[in-house]
N, C-alpha and C positions, 0 to 999 in steps of 0.2 A: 545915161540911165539905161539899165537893160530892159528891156521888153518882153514878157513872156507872152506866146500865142495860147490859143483859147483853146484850143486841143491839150497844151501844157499843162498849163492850169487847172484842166478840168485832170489828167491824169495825177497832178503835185495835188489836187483834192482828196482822189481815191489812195494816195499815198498816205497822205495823211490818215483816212478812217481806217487803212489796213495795218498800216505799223502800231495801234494802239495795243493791241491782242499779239501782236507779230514774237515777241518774246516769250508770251506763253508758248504760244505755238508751238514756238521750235525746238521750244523744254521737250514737251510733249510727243510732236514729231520724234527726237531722239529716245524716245522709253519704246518707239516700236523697232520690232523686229526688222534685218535687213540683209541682204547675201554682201559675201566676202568680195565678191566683184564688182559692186556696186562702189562696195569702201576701197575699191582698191584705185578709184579715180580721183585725182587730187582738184578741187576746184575753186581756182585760180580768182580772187573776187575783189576790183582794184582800180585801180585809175588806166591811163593810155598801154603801162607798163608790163600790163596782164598778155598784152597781144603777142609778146614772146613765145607764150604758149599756146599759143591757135595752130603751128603748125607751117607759117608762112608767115616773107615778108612785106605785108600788109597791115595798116591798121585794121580793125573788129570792128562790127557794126553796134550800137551802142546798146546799153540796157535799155529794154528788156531784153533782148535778142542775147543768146550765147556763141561759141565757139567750139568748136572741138578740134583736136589736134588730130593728125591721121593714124598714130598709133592708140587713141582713145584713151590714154595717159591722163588729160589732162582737159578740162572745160574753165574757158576763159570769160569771164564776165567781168565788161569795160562800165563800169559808174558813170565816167566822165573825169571830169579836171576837179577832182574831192579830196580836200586838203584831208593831211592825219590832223593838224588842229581841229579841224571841223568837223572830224566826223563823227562826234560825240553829241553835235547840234541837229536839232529839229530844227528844220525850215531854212537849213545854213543853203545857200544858193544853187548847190549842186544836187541837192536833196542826198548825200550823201547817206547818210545815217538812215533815212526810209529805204531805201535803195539795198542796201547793206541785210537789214532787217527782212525785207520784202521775200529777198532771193532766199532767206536762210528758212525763214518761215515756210514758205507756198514756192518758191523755186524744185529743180531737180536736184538738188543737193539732198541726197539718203539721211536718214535717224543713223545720227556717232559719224559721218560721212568727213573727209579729212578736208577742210579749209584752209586755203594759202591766202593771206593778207598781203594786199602790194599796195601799200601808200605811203607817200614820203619825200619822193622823188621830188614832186611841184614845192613842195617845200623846202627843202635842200638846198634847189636850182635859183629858191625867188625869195621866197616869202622871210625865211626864218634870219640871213644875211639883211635883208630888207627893214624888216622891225627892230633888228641888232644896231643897224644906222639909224632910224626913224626915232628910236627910246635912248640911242647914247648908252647900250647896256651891252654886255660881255656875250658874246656870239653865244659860249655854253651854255648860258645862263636860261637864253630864249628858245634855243634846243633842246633842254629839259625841261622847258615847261608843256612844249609837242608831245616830247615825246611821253612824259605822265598823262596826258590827255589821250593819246593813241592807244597806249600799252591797256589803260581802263577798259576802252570798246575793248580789245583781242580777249582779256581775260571774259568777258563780258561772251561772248561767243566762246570758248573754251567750257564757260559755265553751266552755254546750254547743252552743254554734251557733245559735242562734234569736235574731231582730234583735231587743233587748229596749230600752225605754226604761221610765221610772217616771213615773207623777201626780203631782204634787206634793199635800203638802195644802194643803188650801184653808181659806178663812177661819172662824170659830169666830163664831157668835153671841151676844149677851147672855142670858142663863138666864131667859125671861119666870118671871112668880110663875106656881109651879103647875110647874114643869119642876124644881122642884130635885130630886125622889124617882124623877124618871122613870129610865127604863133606861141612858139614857146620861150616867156620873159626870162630873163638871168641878171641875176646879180654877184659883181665880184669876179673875180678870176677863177679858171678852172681850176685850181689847186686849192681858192678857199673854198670854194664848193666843193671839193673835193674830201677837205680838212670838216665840213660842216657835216658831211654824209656817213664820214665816219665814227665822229663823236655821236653823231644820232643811231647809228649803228650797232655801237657800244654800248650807249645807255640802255637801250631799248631791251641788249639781249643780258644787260644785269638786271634789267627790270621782269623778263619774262621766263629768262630760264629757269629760275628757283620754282619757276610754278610747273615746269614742262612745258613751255610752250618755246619749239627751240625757235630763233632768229637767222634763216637760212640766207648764206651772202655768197657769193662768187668775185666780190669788190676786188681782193688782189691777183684774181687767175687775171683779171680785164684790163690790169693796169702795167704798162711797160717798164722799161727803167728810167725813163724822165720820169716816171710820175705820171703820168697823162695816159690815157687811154686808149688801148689799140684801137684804131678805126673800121677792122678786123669785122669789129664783134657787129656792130652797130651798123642797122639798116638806114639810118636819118643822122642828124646832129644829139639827139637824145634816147632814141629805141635802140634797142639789142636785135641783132637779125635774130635768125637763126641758126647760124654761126655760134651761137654761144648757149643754144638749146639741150648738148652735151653735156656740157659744164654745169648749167642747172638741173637738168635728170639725174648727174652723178650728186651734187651736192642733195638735193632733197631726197634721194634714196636712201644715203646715207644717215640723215636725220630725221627721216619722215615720224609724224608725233603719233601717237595713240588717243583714243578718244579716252575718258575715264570709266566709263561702263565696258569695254575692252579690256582695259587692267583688270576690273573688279571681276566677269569670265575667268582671266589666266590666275 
């Protein structure tokens, strides 16, 4: 049984009374005015995966606290371990969805300001192989059911006006001996996780691109010719150093989205 401390609690309270308005808000917030340099910071708002872009190879210290990277590119805000199933849910364990809302709302994130979505990974790695065994159902099957729950929140943020695009996840490595008790669960072998991160990858960006919201991946700069993933890139058995903070500057330059109040200007 998990335990939440009374300090938790009391701020999972103030979450609750702030996220009820939290969508107005951040309608609103977007209809005001804002400089070009403000939007020209992409921020990063996501599970452990976000800390790519802080700059260094360390995990981030958690929400509320942010990060920034040292060229000012990029502000990293760590949720926690929030599934994409989940983040559609009030009161889901990780307060994902309040968390998400909170920062968009009352956060530094600018009106039309560019949002990068990073969730999926914990999913990929555990969850979505896990209920595919648990239900006796088609790996795909339960991967698009994520990912229509996920893709709903992104358009949902898109809608309040801020140019949003998503990370795709990235490639899953083989479980070295000595990693299986560690913090982060897996299921399956690195190549069905592998095959799970890409179907969820797929789906996601037939789901999002028709809207504009691109689905930005680096999955095959990272992955060698076995198949499996340079050890190169990745600072732990699951993060990406810094090593491969190029790789995602060049991709998200290339695709970086526009807000829709932006279009309607040009």
């Amino acid at each position: 049984m998990v335990t939440v401390s009374r300090s938790r609690q009391l701020l999972y309270g103030l979450l609750g009374l702030a996220v009820r308005p939290a969508p107005l808000v951040a309608r609103l917030k977007c209809l005001l005015p804002t400089t070009t340099r403000s939007r020209s910071v992409v921020h990063v708002i996501g599970d452990s995966h976000v800390a790519l872009f802080s700059g260094r190879d360390s995990m981030i210290g958690a929400w509320p606290r942010s990060s920034r990277d040292p060229s000012g590119s990029f502000r990293a805000y760590r949720l926690g371990p929030v599934l994409a199933y989940r983040l559609s849910d009030l009161a889901a364990t990780a307060r994902g969805r309040e968390k998400l809302l909170a920062t968009l709302a009352y956060g530094p994130v600018p009106p039309g300001g560019t949002i990068m979505l990073c969730f999926g990974e914990i999913d990929c790695r555990y969850h979505l192989l896990r209920q595919a065994e648990l239900q006796e159902r088609d790996a795909e099957e339960v991967v698009s059911e994520c990912v229509a729950r996920y893709a709903r929140v992104v358009l949902e943020v898109q809608a309040m006006g801020f140019a949003t695009c998503v990370w795709g996840v990235i490639p899953a490595n083989e479980v070295a001996r000595g990693e299986e008790d560690s913090e982060y669960p897996f299921c399956g072998t690195a190549r069905e996780r592998n095959s799970v991160a890409r179907i969820f990858n797929g789906l996601l960006a037939d789901r999002l691109e028709p809207h504009g919201v691109p689905v930005i991946s680096i999955f095959d700069s990272l992955v060698g010719p076995d198949g499996l993933p340079k050890r190169d890139y990745y600072m732990d058995s699951v993060h990406l150093s810094q090593a491969a903070l190029p790789l995602a500057t060049e991709a998200i330059t290339a695709r970086r989205p526009v807000a829709r109040s932006e279009k309607r200007r040009t």
